[in-house]
N, C-alpha and C positions, 0 to 999 in steps of 0.2 A: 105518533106516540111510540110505537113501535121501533122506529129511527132511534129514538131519545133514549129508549132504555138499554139499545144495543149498544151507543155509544159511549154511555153511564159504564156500562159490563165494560165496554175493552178499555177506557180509562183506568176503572178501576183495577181488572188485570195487569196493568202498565204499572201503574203506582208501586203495586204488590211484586211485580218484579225486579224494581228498581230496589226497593227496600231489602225484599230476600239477596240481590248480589251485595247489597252492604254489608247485608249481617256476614254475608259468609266471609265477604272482605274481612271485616274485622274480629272474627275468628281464625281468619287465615292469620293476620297480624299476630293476634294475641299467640298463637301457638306457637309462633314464628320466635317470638320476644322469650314465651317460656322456653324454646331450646337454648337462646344463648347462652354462651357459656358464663357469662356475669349470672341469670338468673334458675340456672340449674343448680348452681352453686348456692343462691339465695333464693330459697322456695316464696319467698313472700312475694302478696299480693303488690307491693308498694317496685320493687324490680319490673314486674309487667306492666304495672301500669305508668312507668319513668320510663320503660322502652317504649310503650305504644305512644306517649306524646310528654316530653319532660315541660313544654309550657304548661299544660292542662293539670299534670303532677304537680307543677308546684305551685298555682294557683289555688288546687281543691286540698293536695295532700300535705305539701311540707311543712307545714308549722306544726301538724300534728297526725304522721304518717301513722297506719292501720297497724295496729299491734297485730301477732300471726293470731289467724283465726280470726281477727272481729270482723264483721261484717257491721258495715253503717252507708244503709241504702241512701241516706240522704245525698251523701256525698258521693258515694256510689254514682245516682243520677249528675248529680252536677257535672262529675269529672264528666257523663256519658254524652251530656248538651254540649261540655267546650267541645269535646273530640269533632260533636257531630258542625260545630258552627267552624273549626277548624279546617274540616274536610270539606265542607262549603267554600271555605275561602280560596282554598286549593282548588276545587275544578275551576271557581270564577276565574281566579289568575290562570289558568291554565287554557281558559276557554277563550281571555282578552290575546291571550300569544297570536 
């Protein structure tokens, strides 16, 4: 019993650290995107998120991109599921090399 829960704890630490290097990946991105100079130039939310993935942008955003200031978590989420089904595709192909 003892075994099983130890095992449960270090999985779950695994998990939990797999996840924490994405996030910061993808705040290293995102901050990355905000210095370019395209999006310094253009404070809008709709520049960093066309830098961090233009397929995932124009699937969730281009027909009708964020006016400055709205926030619309729906879409928010969606654009945040392509990026992550995106990034899946990448290590898979990256993993078949």
């Amino acid at each position: 019993m003892m075994k099983k829960l130890l095992v449960l704890l270090l999985l779950f630490l695994l998990i939990s650290a797999k996840q924490s290097a994405r996030q910061r990946d993808l705040k290293q991105r995102r901050t990355d995107c905000e210095r370019t100079e395209a999006c310094s130039m253009d404070s809008t939310e709709n520049c960093v998120n066309r830098c961090l993935s233009a397929a995932c942008y124009d699937k969730v955003y281009a027909k009708k991109p964020l006016e400055p200031g709205e926030v619309d978590k729906l879409r928010s989420n969606e654009f945040a599921d392509c990026m992550k089904v995106e990034d899946r595709n990448r290590r898979n192909a990256k993993d078949d090399l």
